[in-house]
C-alpha positions as CSV (number, residue, x, y, z in Angstrom):
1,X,0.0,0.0,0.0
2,X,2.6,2.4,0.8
3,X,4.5,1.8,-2.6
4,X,1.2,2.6,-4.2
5,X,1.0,5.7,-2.3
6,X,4.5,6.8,-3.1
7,X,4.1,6.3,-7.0
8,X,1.1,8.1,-7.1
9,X,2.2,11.0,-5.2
10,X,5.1,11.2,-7.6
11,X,3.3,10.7,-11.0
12,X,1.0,13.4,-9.1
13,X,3.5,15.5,-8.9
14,X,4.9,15.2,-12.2
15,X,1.8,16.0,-14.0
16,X,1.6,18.7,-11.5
17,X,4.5,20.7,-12.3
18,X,3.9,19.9,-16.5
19,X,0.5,21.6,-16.1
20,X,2.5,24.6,-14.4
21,X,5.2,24.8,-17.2
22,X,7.9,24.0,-13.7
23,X,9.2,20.8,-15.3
24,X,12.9,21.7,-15.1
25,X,12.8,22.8,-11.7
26,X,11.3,19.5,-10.5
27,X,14.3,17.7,-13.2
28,X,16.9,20.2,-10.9
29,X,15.2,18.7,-7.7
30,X,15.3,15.5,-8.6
31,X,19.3,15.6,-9.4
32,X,20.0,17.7,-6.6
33,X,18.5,15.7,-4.1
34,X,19.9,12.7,-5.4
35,X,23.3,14.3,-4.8
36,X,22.6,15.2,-1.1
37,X,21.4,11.5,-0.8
38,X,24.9,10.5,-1.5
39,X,26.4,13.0,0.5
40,X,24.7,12.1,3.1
41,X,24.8,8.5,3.2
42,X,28.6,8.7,3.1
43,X,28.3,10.5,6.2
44,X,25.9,8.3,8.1
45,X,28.4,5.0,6.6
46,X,31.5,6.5,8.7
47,X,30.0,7.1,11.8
48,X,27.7,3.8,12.0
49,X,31.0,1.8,11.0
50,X,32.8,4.1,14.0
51,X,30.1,3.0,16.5
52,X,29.4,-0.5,15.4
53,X,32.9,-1.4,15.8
54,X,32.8,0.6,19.7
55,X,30.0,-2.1,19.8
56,X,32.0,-4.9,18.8
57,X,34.4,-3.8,21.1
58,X,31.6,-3.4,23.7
59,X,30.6,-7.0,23.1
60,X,33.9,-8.5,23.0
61,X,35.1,-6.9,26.3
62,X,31.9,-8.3,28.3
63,X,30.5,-4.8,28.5
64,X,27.2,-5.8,26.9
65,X,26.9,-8.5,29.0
66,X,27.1,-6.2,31.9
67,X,24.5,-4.1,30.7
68,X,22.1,-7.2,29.5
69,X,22.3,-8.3,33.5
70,X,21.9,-4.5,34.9
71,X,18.7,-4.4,32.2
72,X,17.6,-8.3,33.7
73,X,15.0,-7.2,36.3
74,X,13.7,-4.4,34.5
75,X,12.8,-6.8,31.2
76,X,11.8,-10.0,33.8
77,X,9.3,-6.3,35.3
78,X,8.3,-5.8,31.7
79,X,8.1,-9.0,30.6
80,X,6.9,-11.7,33.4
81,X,5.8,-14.1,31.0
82,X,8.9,-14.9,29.3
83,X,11.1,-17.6,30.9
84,X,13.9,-16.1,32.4
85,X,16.3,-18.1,30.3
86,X,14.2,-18.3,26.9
87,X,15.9,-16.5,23.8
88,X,13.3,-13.8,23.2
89,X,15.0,-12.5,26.5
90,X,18.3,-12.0,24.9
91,X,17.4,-10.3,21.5
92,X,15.2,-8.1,23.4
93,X,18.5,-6.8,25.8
94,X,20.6,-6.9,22.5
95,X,17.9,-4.8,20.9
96,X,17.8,-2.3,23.7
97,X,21.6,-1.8,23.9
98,X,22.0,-1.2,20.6
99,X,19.3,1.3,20.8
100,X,21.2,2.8,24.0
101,X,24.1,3.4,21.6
102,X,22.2,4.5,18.5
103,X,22.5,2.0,16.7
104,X,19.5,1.5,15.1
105,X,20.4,-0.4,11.9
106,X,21.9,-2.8,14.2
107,X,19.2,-2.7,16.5
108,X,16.5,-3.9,13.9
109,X,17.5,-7.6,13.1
110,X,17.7,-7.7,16.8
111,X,14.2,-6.5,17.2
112,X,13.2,-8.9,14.3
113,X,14.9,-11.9,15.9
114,X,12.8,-10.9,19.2
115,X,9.9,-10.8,17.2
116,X,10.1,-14.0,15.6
117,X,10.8,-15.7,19.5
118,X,8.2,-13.6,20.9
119,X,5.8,-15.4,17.9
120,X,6.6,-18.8,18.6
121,X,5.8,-18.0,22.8
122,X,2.4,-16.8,21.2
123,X,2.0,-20.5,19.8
124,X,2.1,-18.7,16.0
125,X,-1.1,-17.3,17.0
126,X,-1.9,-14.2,14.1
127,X,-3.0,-12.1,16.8
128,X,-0.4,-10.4,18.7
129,X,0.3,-10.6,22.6
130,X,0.8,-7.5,24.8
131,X,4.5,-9.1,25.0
132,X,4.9,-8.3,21.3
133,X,2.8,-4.9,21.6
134,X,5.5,-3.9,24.7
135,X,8.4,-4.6,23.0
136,X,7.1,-2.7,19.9
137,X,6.2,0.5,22.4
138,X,10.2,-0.2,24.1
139,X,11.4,-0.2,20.6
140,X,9.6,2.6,19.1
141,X,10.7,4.7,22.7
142,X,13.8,3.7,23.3
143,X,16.4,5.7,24.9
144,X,19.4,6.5,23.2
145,X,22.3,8.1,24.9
146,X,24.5,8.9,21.3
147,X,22.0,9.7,18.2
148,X,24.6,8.9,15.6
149,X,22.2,9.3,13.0
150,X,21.3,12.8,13.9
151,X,25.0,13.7,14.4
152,X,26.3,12.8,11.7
153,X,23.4,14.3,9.3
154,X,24.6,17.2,11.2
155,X,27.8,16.9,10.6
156,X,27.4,16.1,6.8
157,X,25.4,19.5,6.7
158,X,28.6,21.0,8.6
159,X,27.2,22.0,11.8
160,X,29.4,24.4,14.0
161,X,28.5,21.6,16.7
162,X,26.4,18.3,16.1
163,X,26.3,17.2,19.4
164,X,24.6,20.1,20.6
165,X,21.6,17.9,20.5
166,X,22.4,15.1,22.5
167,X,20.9,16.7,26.1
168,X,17.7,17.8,24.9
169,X,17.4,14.8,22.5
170,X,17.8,12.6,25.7
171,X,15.7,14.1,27.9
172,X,12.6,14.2,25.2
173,X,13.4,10.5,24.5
174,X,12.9,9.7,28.2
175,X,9.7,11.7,28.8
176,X,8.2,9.7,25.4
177,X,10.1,6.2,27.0
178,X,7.7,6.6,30.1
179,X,4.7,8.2,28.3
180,X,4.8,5.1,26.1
181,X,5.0,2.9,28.9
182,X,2.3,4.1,30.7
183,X,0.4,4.4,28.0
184,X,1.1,0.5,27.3
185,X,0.4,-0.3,30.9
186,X,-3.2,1.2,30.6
187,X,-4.4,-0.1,27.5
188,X,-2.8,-3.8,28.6
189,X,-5.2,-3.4,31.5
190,X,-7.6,-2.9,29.5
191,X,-7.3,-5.0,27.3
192,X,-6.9,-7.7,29.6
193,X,-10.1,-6.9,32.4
194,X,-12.2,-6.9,28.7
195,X,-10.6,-10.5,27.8
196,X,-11.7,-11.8,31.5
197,X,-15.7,-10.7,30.5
């Protein structure tokens, strides 16, 4: 559906500017933007490859393992239906730190391998538990303590100083973390005292 949506807004748009006689300008856009996309993507290729390997490192050193047993009793909070040693536990901690670092390229097989274990716990069932719907709301609100993403569109776009962001980017990340939580919470509740009727 979204594919369908993206074509027609850009065929749209092309007949657009040819009844408006602003043809070339949309030809300069296209080529220009293109070129940014390069530009950019260069940018966001050194600085994920500088933090994925800081995660290797991370993971090699025990240091995610550290922080996978510091996360343990907040996820066994979050999640008291998964055994403690099933692996739907460990992608889910994987997922998170990655998304601590912001790594969210790496984060997302992760999050899909959680998915998939989170599935099978649901007996393949095609309608989703409120395990699945909590680790979508962690995922979607995660906190992440370095937005690499951000700072390095910033720095493509030679920003006097990229990291600027990071306080303010933290802060709002951790009011929509809890907001999304409770938000969870509430309609798990209800959910659940409607399923007991």
């Amino acid at each position: 559906m979204v594919n369908i949506i993206w074509v027609a807004l850009t065929i749209i748009g092309f007949v657009f500017a040819m009844i408006n006689g602003t043809i070339e300008e949309v030809n300069k856009a296209v080529f220009d933007g293109g070129k940014q996309a390069i530009t950019i993507c260069i940018g966001l290729v050194s600085v994920l490859v500088f933090w994925l390997g800081l995660m290797r490192i991370a993971e090699e050193s025990g240091l995610l393992k550290i922080l996978s047993k510091l996360f343990q009793p907040f996820l066994t909070f979050l999640f008291p239906r998964i055994p403690k040693d099933h692996p739907a536990l460990g992608y889910i901690m994987s997922n998170m730190v990655a998304n601590l670092f912001g790594l969210g390229n790496a984060a997302t097989p992760l999050g899909i391998k959680a998915m998939e274990q989170l599935k099978v716990l649901n007996k393949n069932s095609q309608e989703v538990s409120d395990d699945m719907i909590t680790f979508l709301t962690l995922n979607t609100c995660a906190i992440t303590l370095i937005p690499t993403t951000v700072i390095g569109i910033r720095m493509s776009y030679h920003s006097a100083n990229p990291t600027e962001i990071v306080g303010v980017t933290i802060l709002a990340q951790v009011v929509s973390f809890i907001g999304g939580l409770l938000i969870n919470s509430f309609f798990a509740r209800r959910r659940n005292r409607k399923g007991r009727r």
